[in-house]
OpenMM code with the backbone's topology and positions (N, CA, C; nanometers):
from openmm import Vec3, app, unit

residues = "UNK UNK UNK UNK UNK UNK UNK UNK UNK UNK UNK UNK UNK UNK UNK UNK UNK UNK UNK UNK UNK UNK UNK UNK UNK UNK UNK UNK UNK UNK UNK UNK UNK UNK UNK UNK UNK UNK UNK UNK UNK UNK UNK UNK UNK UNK UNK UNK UNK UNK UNK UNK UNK UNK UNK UNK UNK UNK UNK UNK UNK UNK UNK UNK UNK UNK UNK UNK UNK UNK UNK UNK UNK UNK UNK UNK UNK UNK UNK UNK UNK UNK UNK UNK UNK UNK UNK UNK UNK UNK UNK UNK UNK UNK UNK UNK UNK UNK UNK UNK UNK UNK UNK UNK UNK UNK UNK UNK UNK UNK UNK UNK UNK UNK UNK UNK UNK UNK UNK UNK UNK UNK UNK UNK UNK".split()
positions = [
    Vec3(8.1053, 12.5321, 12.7972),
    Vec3(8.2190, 12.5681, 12.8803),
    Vec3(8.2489, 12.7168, 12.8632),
    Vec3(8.2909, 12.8001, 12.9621),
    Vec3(8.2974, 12.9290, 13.0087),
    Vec3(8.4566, 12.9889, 12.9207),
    Vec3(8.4042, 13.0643, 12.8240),
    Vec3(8.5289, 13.0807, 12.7534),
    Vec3(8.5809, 13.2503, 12.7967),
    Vec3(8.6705, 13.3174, 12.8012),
    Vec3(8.7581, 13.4280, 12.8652),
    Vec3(8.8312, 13.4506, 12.7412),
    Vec3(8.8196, 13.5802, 12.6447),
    Vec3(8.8885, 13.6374, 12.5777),
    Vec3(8.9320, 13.7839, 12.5835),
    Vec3(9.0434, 13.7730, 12.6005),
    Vec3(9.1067, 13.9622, 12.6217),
    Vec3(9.1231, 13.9820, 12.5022),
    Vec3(9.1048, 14.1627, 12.5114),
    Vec3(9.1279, 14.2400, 12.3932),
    Vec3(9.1957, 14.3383, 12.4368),
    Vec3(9.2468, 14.4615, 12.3218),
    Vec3(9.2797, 14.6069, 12.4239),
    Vec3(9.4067, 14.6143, 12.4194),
    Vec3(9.4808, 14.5127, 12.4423),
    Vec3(9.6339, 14.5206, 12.4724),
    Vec3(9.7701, 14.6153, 12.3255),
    Vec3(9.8571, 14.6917, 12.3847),
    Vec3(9.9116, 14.7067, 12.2648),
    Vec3(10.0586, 14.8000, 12.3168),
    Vec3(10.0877, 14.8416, 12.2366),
    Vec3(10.2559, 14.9800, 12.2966),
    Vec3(10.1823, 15.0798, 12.3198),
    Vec3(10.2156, 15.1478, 12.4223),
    Vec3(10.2282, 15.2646, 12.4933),
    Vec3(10.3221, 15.3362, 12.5032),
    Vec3(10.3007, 15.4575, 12.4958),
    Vec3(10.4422, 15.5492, 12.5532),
    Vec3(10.3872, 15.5558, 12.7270),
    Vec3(10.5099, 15.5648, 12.8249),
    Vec3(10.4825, 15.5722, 12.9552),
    Vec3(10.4019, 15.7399, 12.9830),
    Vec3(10.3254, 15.7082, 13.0552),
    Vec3(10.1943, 15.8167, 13.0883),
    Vec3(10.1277, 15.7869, 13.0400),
    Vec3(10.0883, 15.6930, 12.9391),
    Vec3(9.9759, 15.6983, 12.8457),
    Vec3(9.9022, 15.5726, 12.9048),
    Vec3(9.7811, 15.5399, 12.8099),
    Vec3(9.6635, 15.4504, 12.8533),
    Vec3(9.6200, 15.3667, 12.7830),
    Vec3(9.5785, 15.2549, 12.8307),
    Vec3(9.5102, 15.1065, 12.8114),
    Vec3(9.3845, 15.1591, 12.8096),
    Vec3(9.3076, 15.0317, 12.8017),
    Vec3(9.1477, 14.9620, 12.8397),
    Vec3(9.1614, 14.8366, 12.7609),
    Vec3(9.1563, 14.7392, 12.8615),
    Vec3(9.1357, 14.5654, 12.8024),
    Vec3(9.0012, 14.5507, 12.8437),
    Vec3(8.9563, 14.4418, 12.7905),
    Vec3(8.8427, 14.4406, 12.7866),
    Vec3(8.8507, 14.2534, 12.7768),
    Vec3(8.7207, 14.1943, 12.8404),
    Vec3(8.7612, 14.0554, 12.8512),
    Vec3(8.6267, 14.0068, 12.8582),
    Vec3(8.5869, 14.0117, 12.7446),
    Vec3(8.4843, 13.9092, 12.6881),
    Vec3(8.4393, 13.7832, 12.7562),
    Vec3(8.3281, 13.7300, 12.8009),
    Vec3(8.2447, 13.5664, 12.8522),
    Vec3(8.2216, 13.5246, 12.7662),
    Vec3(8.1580, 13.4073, 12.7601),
    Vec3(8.0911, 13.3574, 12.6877),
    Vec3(8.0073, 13.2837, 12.8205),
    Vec3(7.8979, 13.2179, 12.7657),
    Vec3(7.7941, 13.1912, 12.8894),
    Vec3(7.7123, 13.2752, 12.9276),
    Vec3(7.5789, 13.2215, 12.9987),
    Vec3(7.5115, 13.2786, 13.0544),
    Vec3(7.4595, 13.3118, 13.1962),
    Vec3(7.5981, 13.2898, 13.2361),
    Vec3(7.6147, 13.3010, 13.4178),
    Vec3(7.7513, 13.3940, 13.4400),
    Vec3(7.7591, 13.4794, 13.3675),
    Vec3(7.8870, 13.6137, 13.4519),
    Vec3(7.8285, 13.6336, 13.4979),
    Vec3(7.7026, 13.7142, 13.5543),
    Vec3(7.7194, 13.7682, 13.6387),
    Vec3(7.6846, 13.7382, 13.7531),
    Vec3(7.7204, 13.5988, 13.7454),
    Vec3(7.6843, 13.5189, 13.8694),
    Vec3(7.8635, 13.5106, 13.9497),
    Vec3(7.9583, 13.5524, 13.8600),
    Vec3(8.1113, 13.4938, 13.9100),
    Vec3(8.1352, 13.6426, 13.9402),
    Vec3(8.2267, 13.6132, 14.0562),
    Vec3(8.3861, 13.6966, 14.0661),
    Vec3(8.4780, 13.7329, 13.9466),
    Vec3(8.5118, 13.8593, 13.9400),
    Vec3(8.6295, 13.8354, 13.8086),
    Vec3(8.7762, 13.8946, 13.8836),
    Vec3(8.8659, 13.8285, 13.8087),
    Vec3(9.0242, 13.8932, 13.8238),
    Vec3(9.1050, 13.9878, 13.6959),
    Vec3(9.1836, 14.0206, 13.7411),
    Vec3(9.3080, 14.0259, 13.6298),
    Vec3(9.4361, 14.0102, 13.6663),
    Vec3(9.5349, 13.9695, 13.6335),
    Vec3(9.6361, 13.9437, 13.6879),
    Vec3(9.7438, 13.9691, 13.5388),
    Vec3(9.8657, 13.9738, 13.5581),
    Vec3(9.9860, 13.9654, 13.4828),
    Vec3(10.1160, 13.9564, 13.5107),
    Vec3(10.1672, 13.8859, 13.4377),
    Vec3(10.2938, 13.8015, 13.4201),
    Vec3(10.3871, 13.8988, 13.3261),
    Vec3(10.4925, 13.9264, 13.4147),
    Vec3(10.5975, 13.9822, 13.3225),
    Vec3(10.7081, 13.8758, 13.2877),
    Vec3(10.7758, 13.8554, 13.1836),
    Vec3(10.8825, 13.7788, 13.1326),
    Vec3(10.9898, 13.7208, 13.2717),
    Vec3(10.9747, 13.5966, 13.2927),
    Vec3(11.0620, 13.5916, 13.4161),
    Vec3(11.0533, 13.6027, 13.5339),
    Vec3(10.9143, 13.6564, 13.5485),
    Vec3(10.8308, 13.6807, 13.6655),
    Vec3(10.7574, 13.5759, 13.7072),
    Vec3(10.6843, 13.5620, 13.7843),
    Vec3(10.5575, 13.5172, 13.8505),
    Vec3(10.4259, 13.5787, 13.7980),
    Vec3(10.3346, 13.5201, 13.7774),
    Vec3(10.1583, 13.5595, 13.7550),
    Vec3(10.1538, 13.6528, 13.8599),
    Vec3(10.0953, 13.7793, 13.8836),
    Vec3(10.1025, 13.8850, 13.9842),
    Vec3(9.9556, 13.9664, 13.9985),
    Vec3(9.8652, 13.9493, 14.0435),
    Vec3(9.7410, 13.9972, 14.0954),
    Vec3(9.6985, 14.1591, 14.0755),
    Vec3(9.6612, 14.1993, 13.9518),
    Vec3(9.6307, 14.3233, 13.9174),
    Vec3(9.5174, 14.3941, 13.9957),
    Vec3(9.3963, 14.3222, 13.9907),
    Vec3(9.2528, 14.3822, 14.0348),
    Vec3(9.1320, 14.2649, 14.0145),
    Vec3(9.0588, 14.3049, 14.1322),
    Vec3(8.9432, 14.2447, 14.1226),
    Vec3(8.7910, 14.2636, 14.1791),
    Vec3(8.6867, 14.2177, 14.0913),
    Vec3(8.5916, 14.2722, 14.1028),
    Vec3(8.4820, 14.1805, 14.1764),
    Vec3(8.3970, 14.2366, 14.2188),
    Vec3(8.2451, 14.1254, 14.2640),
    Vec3(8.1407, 14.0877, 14.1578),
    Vec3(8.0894, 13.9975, 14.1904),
    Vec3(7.9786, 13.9465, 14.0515),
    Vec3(7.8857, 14.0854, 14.0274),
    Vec3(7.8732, 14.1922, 14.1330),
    Vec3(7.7700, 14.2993, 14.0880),
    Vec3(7.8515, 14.4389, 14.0494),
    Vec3(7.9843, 14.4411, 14.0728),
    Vec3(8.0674, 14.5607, 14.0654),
    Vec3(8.0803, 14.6382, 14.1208),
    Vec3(7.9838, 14.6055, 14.2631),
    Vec3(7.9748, 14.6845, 14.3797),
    Vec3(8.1474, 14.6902, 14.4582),
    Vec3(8.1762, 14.5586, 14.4234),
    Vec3(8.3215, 14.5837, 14.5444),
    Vec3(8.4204, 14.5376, 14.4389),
    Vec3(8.5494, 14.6229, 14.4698),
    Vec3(8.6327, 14.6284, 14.3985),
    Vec3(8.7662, 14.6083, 14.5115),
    Vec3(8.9195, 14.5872, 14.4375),
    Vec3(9.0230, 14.5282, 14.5090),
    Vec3(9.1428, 14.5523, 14.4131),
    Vec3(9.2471, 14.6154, 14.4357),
    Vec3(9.3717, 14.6421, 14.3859),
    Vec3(9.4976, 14.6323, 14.4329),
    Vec3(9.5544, 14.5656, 14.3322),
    Vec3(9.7661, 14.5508, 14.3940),
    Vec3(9.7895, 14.7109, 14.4391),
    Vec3(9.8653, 14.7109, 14.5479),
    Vec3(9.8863, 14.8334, 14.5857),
    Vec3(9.9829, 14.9098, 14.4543),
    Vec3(10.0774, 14.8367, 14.3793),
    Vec3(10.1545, 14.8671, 14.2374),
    Vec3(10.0489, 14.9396, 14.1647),
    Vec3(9.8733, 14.9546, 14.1608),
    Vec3(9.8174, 15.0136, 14.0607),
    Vec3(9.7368, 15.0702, 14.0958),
    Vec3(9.6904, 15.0659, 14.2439),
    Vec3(9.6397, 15.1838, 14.3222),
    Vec3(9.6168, 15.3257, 14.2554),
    Vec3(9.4914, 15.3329, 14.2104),
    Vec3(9.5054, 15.5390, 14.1985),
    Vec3(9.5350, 15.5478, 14.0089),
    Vec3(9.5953, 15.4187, 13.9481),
    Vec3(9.6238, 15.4494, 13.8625),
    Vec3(9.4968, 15.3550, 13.7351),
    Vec3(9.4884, 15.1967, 13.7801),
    Vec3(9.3615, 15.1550, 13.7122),
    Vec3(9.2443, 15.1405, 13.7801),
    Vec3(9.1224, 15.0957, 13.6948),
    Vec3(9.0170, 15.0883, 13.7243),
    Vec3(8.9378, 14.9995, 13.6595),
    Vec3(8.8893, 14.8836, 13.7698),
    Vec3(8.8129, 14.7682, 13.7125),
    Vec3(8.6800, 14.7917, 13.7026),
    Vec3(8.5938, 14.7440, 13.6257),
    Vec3(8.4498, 14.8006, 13.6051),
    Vec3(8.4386, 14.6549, 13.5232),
    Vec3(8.2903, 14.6492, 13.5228),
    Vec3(8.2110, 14.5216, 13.4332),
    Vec3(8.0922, 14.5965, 13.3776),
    Vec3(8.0814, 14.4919, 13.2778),
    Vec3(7.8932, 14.5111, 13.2005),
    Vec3(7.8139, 14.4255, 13.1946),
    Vec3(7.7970, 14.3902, 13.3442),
    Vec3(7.7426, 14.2297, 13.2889),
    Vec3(7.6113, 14.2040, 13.1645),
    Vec3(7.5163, 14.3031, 13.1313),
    Vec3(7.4788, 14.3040, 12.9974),
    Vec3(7.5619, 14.2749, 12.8721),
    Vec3(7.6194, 14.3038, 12.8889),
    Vec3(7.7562, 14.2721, 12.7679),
    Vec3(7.9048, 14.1654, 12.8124),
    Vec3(7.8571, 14.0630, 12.9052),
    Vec3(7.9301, 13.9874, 12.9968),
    Vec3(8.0764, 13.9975, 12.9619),
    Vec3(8.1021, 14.1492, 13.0322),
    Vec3(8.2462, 14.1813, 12.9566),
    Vec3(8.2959, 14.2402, 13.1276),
    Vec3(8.4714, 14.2794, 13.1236),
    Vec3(8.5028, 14.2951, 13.2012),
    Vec3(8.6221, 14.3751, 13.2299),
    Vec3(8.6172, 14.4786, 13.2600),
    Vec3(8.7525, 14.5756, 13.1918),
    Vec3(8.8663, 14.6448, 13.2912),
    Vec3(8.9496, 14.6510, 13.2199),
    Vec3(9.0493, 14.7435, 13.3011),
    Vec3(9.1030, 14.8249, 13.2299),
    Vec3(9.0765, 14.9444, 13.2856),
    Vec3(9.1508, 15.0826, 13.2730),
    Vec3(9.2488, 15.1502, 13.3241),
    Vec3(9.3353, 15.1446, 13.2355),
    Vec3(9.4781, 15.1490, 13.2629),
    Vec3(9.5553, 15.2857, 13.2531),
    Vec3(9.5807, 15.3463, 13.3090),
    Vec3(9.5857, 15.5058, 13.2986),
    Vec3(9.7749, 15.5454, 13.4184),
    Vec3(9.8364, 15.6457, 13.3151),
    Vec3(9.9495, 15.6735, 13.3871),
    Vec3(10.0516, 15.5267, 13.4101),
    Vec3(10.0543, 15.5175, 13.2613),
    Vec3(10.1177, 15.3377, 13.2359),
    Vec3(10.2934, 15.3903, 13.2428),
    Vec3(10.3508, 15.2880, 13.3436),
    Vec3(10.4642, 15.2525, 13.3404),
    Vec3(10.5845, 15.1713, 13.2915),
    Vec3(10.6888, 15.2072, 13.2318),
    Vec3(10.7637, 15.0814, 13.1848),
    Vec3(10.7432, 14.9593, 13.2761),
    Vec3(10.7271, 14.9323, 13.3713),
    Vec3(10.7256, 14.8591, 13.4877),
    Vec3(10.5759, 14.7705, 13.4778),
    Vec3(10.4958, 14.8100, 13.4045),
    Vec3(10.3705, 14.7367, 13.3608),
    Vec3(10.3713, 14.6844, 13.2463),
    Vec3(10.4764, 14.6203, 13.1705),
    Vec3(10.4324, 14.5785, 13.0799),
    Vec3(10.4538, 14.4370, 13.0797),
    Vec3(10.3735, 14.3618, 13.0781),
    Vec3(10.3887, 14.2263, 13.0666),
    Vec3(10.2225, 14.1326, 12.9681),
    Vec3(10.1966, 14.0540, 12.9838),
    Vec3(10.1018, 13.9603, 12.9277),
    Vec3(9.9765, 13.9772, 13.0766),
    Vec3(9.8879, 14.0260, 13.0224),
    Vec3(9.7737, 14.0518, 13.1011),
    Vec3(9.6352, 13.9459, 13.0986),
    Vec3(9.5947, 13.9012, 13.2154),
    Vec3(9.4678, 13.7613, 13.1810),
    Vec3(9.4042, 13.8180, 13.2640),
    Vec3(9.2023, 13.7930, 13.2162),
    Vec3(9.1453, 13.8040, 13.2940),
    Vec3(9.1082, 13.6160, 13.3369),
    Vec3(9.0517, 13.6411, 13.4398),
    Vec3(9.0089, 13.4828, 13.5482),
    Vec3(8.8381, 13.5018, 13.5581),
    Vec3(8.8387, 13.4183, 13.5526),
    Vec3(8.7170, 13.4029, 13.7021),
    Vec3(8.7106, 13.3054, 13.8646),
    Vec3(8.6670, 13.3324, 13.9262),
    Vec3(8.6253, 13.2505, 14.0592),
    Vec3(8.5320, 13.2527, 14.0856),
    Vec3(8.5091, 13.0717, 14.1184),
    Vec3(8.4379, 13.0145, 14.1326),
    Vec3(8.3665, 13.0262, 14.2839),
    Vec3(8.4410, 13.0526, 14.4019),
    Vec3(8.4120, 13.0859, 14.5023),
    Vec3(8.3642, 13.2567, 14.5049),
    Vec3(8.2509, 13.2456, 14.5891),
    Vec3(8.1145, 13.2625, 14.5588),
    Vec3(8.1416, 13.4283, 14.6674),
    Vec3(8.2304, 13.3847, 14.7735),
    Vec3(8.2761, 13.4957, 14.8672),
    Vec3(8.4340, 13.5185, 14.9032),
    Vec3(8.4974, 13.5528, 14.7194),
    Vec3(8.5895, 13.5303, 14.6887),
    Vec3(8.6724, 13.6540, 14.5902),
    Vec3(8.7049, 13.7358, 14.5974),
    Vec3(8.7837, 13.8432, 14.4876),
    Vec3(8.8829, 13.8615, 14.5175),
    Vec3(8.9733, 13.7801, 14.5375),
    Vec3(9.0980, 13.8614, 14.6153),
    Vec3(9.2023, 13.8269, 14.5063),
    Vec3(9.3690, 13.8250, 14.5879),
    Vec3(9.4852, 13.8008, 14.4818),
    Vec3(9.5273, 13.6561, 14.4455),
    Vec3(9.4654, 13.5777, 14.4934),
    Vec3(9.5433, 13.4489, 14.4930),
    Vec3(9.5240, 13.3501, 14.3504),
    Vec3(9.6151, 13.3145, 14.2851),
    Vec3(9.6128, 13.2807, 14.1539),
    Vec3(9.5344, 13.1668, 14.1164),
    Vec3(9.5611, 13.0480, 14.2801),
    Vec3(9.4994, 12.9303, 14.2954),
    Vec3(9.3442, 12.8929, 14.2837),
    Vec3(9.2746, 13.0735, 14.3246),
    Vec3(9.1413, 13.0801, 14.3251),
    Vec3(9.0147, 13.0603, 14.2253),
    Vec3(9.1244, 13.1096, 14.0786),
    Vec3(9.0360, 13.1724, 13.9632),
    Vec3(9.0484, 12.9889, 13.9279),
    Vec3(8.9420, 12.9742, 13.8298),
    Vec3(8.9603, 12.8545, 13.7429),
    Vec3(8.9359, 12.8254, 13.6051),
    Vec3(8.9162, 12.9700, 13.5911),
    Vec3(8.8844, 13.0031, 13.4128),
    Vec3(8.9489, 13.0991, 13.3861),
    Vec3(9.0505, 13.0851, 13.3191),
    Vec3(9.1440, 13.2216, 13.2272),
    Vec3(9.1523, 13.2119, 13.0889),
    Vec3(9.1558, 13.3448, 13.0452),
    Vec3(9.1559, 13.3660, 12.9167),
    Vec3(9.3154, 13.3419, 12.9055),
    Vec3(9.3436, 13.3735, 12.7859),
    Vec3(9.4700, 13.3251, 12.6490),
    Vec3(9.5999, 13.4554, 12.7197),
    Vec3(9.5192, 13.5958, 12.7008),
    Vec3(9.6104, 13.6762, 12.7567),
    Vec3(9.6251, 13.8080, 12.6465),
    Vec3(9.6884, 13.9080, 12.6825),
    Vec3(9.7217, 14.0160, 12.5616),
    Vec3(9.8300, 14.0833, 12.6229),
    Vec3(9.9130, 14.1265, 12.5677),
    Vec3(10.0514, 14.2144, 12.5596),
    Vec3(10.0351, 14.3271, 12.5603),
    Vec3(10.0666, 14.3697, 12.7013),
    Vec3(10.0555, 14.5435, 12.7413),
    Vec3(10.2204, 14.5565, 12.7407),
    Vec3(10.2651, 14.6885, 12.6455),
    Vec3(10.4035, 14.6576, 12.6531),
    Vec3(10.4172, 14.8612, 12.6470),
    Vec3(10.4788, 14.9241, 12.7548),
    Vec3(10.4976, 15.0679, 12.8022),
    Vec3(10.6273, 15.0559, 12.7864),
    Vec3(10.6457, 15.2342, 12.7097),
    Vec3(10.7702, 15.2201, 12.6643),
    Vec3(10.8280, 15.3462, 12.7061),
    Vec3(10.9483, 15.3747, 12.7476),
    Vec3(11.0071, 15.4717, 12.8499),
    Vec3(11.0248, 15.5709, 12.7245),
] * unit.nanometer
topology = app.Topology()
chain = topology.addChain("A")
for resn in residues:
    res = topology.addResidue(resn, chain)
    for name in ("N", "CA", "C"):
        topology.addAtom(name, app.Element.getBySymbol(name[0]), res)
């Protein structure tokens, strides 16, 4: 079974920068779609970025536009986001996903069917 572990997460001062990083297990990433998404306290699960099984096509919440950047290794069936020009307004519990649908990267939460545990991005004014 397809296991999803994030790393990376931690305090920031606002302007400053991330990189999570989200570990597979298995020998079919780079056969999937990946996501990221995050949940702030009180919030809703909210659609960060997402990538294609080759890393050719990429997809972003307009909230992080310009500011992160999703990239993969599928040699190292890992999957990252780079988080740059961090806001109090970003800090919440961050998961990466996968989807299973095959012509599929977009925002919808219903899509992914494998998520990791999560990590605490927490920007501080």
């Amino acid at each position: 079974q397809v296991q999803l572990v994030e790393s990376g997460g931690g305090l920031v001062q606002a302007g400053g920068s991330l990189r999570l990083s989200c570990a597979a297990s298995g020998r079919t990433f780079s056969a999937y779609n990946m996501g990221w998404f995050r949940q702030a306290p009180g919030k809703e699960r909210e659609f960060v970025a997402a990538i294609n099984w080759s890393g050719g096509s990429t997809y972003y919440a307009d909230s992080v536009k310009g500011r992160f950047t999703i990239s993969r290794d599928n040699a190292k069936n890992t999957v990252y986001l780079q988080m740059n020009s961090l806001k109090p307004e970003d800090t919440a519990v961050y998961y990466c996903a996968r989807t299973s649908y095959s012509d599929y990267f977009g925002e919808h939460p219903s899509r992914y069917d494998v998520w990791g545990q999560g990590t605490q991005v927490t920007v501080s004014s």
